[in-house]
TORDO-823328 format. One record per residue: residue in three letters; x, y, z of N, C-alpha, C in turn. Coordinates in steps of 0.2 Angstrom, whole numbers, plus 2048, in hexadecimal, padded with zeros to 3 digits. Layout:
BEGIN
ALAXYZXYZXYZ ...
END
This chain:
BEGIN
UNKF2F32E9D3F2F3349CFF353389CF UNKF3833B9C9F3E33C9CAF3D3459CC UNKF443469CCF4034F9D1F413529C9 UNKF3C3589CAF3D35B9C4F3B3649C7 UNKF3D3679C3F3C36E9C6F373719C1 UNKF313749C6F2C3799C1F2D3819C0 UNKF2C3819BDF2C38C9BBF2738E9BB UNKF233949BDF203979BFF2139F9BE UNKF1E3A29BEF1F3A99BEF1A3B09C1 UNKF1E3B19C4F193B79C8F173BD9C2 UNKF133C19C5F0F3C59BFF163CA9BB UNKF1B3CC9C2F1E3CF9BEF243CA9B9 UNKF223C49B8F283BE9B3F2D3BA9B7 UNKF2C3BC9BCF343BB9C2F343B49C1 UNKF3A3B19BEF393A89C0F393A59C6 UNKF363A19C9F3439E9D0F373969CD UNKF3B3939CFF3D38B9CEF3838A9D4 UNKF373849D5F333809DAF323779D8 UNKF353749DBF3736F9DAF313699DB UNKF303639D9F2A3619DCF2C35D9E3 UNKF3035D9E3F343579EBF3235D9F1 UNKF333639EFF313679F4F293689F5 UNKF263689F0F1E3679EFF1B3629F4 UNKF1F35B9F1F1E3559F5F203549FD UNKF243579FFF27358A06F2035CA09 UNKF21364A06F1C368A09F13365A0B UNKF12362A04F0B35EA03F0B358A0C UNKF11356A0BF1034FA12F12352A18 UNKF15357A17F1335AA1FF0E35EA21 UNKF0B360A1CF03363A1BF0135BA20 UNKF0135BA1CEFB353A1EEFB34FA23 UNKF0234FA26F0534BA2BF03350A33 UNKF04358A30F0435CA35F0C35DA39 UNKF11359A35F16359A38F1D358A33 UNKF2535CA33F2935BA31F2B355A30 UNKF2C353A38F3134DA39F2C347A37 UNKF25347A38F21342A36F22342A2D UNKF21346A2DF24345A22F2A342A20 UNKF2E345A24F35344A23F36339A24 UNKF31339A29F34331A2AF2D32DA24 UNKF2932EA25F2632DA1FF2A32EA16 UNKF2C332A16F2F332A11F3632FA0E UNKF3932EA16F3F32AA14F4432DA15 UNKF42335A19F4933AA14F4A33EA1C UNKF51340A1FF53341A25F4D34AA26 UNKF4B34BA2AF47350A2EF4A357A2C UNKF52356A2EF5335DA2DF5535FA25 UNKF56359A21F5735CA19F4E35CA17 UNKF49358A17F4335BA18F41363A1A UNKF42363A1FF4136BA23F4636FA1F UNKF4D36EA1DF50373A18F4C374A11 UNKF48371A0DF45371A06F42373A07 UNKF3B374A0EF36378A10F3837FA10 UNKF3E383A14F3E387A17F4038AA0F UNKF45386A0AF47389A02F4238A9FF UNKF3D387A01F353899FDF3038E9FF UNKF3138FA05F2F398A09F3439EA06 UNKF3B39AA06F3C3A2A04F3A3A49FB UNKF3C39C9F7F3B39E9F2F353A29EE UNKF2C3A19F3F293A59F4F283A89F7 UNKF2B3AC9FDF2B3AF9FFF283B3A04 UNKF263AAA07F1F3AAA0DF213A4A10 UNKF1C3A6A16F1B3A0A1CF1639BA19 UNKF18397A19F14392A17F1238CA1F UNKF1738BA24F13389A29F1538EA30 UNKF1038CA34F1138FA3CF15386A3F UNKF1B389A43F1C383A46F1A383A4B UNKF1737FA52F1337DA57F19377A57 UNKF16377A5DF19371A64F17368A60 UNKF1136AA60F0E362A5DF11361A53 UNKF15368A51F16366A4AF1536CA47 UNKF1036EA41F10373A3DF0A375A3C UNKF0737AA39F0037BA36F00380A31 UNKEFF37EA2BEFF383A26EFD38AA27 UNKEFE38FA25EFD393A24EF7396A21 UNKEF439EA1FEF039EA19EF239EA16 UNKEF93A0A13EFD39DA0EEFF398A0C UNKEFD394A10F0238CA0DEF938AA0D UNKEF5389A10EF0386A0EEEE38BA05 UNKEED38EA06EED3909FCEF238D9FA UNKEF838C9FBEFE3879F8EFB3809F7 UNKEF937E9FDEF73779FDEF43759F6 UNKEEE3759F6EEC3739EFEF03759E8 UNKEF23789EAEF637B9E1EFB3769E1 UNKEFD3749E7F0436E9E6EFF3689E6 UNKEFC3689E8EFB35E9E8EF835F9E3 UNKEF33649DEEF43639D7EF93629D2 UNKEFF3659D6F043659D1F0835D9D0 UNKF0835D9D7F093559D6F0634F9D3 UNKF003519D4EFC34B9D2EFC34C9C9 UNKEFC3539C9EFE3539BDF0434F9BD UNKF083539C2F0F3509C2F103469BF UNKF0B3439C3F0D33B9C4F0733A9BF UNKF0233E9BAEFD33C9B6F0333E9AF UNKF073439B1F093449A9F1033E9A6 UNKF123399AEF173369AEF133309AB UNKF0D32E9AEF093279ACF073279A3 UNKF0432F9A1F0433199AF0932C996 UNKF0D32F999F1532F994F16326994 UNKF1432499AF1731C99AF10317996 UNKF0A31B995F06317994F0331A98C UNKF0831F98AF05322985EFD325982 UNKEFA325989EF3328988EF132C98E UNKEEC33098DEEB332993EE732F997 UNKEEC33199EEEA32D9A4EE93349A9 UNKEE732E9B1EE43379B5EDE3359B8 UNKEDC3389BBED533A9BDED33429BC UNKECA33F9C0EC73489BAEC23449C1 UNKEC134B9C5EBA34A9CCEB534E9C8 UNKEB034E9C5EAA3539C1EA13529C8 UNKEA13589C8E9C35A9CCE9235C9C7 UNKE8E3599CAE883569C5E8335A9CA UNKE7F35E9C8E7A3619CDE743579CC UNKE6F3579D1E6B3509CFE673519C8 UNKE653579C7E603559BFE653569BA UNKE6B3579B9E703569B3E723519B4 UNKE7234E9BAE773489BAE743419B8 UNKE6C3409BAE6733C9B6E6733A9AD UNKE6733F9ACE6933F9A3E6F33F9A2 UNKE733439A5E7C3439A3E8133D9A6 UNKE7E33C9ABE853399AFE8532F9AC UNKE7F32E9ACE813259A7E863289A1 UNKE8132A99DE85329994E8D32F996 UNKE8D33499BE9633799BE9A33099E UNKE9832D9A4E9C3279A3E9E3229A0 UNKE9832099BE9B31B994EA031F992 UNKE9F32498FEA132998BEA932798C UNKEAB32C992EB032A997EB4323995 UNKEB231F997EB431A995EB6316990 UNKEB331998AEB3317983EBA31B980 UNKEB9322982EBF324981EC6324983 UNKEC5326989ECB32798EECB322994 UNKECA31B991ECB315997ED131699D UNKED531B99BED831A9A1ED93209A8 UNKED43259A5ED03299A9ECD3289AF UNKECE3289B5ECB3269B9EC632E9BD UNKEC032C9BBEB93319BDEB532F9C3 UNKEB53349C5EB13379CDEAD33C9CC UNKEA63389CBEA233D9CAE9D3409D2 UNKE9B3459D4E993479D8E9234A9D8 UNKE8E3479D9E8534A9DAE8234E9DF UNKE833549DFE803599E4E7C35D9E0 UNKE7A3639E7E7636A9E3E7C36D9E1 UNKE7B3729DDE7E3759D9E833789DE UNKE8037E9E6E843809EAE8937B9EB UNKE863779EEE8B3729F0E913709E8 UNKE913719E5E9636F9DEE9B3779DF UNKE9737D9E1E9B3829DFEA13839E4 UNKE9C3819EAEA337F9F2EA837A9F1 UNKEA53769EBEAB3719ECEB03739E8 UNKEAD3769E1EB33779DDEB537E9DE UNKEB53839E3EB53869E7EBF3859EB UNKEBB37E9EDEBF37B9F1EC43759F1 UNKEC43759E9EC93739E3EC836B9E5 UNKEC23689E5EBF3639E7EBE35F9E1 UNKEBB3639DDEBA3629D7EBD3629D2 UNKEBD3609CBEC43659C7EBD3689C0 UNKEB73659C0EB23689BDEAC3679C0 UNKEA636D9BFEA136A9C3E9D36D9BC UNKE9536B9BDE903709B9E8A3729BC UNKE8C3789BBE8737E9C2E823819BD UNKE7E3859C1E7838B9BCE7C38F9BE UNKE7B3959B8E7E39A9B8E7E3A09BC UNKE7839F9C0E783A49C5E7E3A19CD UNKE8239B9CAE853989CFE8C3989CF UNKE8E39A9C8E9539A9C7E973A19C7 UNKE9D3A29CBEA43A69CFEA63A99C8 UNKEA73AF9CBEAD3B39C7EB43B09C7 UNKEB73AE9CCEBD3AA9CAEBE3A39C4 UNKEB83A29C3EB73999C0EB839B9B8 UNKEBB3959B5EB93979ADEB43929AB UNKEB03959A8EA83919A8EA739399F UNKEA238C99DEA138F996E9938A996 UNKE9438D992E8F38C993E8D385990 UNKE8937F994E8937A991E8237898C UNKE7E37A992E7737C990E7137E992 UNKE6B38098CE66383990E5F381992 UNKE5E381998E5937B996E4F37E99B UNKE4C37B996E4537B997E4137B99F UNKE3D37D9A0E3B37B9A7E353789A6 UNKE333719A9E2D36D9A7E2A36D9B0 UNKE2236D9AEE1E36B9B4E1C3639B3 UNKE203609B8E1E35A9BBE1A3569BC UNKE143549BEE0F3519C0E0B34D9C0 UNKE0634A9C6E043439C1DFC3469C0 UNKDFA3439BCDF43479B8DEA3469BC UNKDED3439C2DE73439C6DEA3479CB UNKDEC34A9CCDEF3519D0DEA3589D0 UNKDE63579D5DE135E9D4DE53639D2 UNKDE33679CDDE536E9C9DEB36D9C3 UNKDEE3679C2DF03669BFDEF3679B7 UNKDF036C9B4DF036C9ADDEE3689A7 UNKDEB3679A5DE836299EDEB364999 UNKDEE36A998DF236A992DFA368991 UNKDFC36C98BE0436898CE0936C98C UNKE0737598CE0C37898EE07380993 UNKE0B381997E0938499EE0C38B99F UNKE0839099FE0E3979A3E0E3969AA UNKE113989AEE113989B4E0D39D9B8 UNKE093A29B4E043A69B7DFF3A09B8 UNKDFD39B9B6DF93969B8DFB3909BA UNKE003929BFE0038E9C3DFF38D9CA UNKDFB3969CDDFC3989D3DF93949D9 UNKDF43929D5DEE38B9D9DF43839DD UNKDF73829D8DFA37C9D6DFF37A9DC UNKDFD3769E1E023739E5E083709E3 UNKE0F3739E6E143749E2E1A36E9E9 UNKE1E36A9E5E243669E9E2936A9E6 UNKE3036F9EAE353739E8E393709EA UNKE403749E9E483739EBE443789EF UNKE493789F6E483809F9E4D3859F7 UNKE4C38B9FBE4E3939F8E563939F6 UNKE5A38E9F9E6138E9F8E6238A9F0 UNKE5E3889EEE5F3839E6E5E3879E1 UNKE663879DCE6438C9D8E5C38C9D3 UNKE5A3859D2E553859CEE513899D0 UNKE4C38A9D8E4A38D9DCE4A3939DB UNKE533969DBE5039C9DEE4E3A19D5 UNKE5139C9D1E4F39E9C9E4539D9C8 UNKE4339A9CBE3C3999C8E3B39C9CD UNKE3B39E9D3E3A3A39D7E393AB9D6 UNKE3F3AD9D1E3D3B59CBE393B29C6 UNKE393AE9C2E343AB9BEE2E3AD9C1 UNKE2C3AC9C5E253AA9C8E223B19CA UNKE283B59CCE283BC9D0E243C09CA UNKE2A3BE9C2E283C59BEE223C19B9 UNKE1F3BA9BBE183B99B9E143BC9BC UNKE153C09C2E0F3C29C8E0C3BC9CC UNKE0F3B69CEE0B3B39D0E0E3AF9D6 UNKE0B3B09DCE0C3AC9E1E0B3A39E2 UNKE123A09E1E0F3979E0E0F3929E7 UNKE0D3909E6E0838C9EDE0E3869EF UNKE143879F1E1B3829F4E1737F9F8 UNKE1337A9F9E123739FFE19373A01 UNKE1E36F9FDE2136DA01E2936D9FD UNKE2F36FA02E3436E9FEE383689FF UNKE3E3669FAE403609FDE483609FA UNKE4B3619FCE543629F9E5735C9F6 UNKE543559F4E563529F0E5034E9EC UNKE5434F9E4E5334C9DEE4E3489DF UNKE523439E1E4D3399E1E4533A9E7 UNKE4633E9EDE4233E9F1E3A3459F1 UNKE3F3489EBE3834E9E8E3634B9E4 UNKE383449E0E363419DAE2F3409DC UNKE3333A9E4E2E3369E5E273389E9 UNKE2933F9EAE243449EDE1F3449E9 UNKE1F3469E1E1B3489DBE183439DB UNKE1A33F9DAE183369D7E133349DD UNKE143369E2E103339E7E0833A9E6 UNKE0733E9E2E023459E1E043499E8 UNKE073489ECE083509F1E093579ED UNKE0A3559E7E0C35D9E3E0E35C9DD UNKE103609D8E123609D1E1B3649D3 UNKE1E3649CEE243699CEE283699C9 UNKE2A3709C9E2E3719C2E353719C4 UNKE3736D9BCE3E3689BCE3F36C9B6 UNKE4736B9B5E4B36C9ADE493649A9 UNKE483659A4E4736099EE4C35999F UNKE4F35B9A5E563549A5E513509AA UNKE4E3519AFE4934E9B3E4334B9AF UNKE4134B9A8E3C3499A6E3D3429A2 UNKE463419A1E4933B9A1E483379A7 UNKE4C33B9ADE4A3339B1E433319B4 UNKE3F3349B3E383329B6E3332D9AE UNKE343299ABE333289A5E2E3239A6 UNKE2D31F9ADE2731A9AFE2431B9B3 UNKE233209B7E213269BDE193269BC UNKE173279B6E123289B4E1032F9B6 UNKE143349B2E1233C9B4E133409AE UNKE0F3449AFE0F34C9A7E1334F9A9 UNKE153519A1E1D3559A1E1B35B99C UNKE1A3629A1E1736699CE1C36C99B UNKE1D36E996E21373995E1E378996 UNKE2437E99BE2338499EE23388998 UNKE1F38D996E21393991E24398992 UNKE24399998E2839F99CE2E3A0999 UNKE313A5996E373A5994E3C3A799B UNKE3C3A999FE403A79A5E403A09A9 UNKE3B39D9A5E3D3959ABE403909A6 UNKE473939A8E4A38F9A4E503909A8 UNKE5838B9A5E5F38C9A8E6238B9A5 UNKE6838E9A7E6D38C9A3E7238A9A6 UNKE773849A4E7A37F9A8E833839A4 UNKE873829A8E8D3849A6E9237E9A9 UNKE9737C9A6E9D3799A9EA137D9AA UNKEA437E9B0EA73829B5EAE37D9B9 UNKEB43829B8EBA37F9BAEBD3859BD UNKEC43839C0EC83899C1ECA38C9BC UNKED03909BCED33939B4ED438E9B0 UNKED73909AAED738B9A5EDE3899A4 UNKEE238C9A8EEA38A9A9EEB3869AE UNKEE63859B0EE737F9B8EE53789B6 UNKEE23799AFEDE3729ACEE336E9AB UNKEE23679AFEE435F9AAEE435F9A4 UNKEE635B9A2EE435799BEDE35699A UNKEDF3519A3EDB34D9A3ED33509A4 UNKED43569A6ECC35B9A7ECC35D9A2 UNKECF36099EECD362998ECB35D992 UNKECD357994EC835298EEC3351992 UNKEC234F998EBC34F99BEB735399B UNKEB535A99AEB535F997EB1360990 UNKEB635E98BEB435C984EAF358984 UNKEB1352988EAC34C988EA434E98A UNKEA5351991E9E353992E9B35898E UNKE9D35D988E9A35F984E9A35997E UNKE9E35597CE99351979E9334E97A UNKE9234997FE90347982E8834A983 UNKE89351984E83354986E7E35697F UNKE85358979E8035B972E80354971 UNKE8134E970E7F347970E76348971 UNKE78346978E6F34697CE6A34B979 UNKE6C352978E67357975E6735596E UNKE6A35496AE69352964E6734A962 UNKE66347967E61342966E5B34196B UNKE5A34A96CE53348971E51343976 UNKE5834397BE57341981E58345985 UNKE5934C984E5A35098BE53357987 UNKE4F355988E47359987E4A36198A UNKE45364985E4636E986E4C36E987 UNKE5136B984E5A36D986E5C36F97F UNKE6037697FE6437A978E6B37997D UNKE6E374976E77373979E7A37B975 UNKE8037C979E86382978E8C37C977 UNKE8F380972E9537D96FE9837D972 UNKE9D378974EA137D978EA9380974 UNKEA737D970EAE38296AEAC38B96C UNKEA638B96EEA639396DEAC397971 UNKEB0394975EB339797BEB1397983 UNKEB4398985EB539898EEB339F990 UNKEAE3A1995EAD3A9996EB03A99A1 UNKEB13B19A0EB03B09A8EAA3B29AA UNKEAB3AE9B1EA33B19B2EA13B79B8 
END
């Protein structure tokens, strides 16, 4: 790659040059934990190595590593650096691949709580594919906390969280809203005969849950509070496929978002719509700022809002109202 110089500007406009060779130097001795290891790895003499370093402390104007006997150790300032350069590089070697392939190229890591990623995550992959074949996608299935830690921790470059999960740093824009269905199989003592349910009558009802740390949980948790009714938790279980299999087997019923009533299709179980106007959620895509975004995350991005008013408007994703996302980006 050839060297090229970035601009950057502090709040009060001051220009900052910063070169990507010094990124690159910095990033491998991050990693190496050592100068002279970077320097012979890279090809290039230790002490013009160590000179680039020390020009890129002062040109911001901080320590960026502690030196130590076995080598170096970032700093808290150079670990914040860290990540902000190996993204920089990696756009760096995505905008040069661009340029030679005349399409967009790159990768995009998107974070999927498990009941959105059952209806979302097959047809966003085609999706992917179909448009941006040269996109390489990492999709990640966790709970929601775990998505907010990761992109948190710049692990991710999008995830899709419930709203009570996304950060006032992040920018998030709303994707959708969706229904809360009781699950169950229909020889289940106390199980409902009809096809839509309040949650005041459900207080009887042996129940299979996320526990208190999942955002679903702690949302049907004040649901439940301001029905007045205390519900009968048997049993919790913190993954998707293993509370399926719980229901399925009558240990208890449990309420799911409308994306779960997709994947359980030969289960043999009722899916009864909640009428509670609080048992419901709303999903957002959530990133860093919107100056730190790819290309390539922002079509990924677009894609997963098409993608999703796709499924809602052909009634595969049941109780889901999609949000445009032309509306705009909000902080949260």
């Amino acid at each position: 790659m050839s060297i090229a110089s970035l601009t950057s500007a502090t709040e009060d406009q001051v220009e900052l040059p910063v070169e990507l060779r010094q990124l690159r130097y910095f990033v491998r001795a991050v990693e190496l934990g050592s100068i002279r290891r970077a320097a012979s790895e890279l090809g290039v003499a230790a002490s013009l190595l160590g000179q680039d370093i020390d020009r890129l402390e002062a040109q911001l104007s901080t320590q960026l590593f502690r030196r130590v006997r076995s080598g170096v150790i970032p700093t808290d300032a150079g670990f914040a650096f860290l990540r902000h350069a190996q993204l920089t590089l990696q756009h760096a070697v995505d905008a040069v691949e661009a340029a030679r392939q005349q399409r967009l190229v790159g990768h995009v890591s998107v974070g999927l709580p498990p009941s959105t990623a059952s209806v979302l995550g097959i047809p966003l992959v085609t999706a992917m594919r179909e448009r941006h074949p040269e996109l390489r996608v990492h999709l990640v299935e966790a709970l929601s906390g775990h998505l907010a830690a990761m992109l948190d921790a710049r692990q991710l470059d999008l995830a899709l969280v419930a709203r009570g999960s996304a950060a006032r740093r992040w920018s998030i824009r709303p994707l959708v809203d969706e229904r809360v269905y009781l699950l169950g199989r229909a020889d289940l003592p106390g199980f409902p005969a009809v096809e839509r349910v309040n949650l005041a009558e459900l207080g009887a009802l042996p129940l299979v849950m996320p526990s208190g740390s999942h955002g679903l949980r702690a949302l049907l948790d004040i649901a439940f509070e301001r029905a007045g009714v205390q519900p009968q938790i048997t049993l919790e279980i913190d993954g998707l496929a293993l509370l399926m299999d719980a229901v399925c087997a009558g240990l208890g019923a449990t309420l799911q978002p409308g994306a779960v009533v997709c994947r359980e299709p030969g289960r043999r179980l009722r899916a009864l719509l909640v009428a509670d106007p609080d048992a419901r959620r709303q999903t957002l895509i959530a990133s860093q700022c919107e100056d730190e975004l790819s290309p390539a995350v922002l079509a990924t991005r677009v894609v997963i809002s098409d993608v999703a008013r796709e499924l809602v408007e052909a009634g595969r994703w049941p109780g889901t109202t999609f949000h445009d996302l032309n509306t705009g980006s909000e902080d949260s």
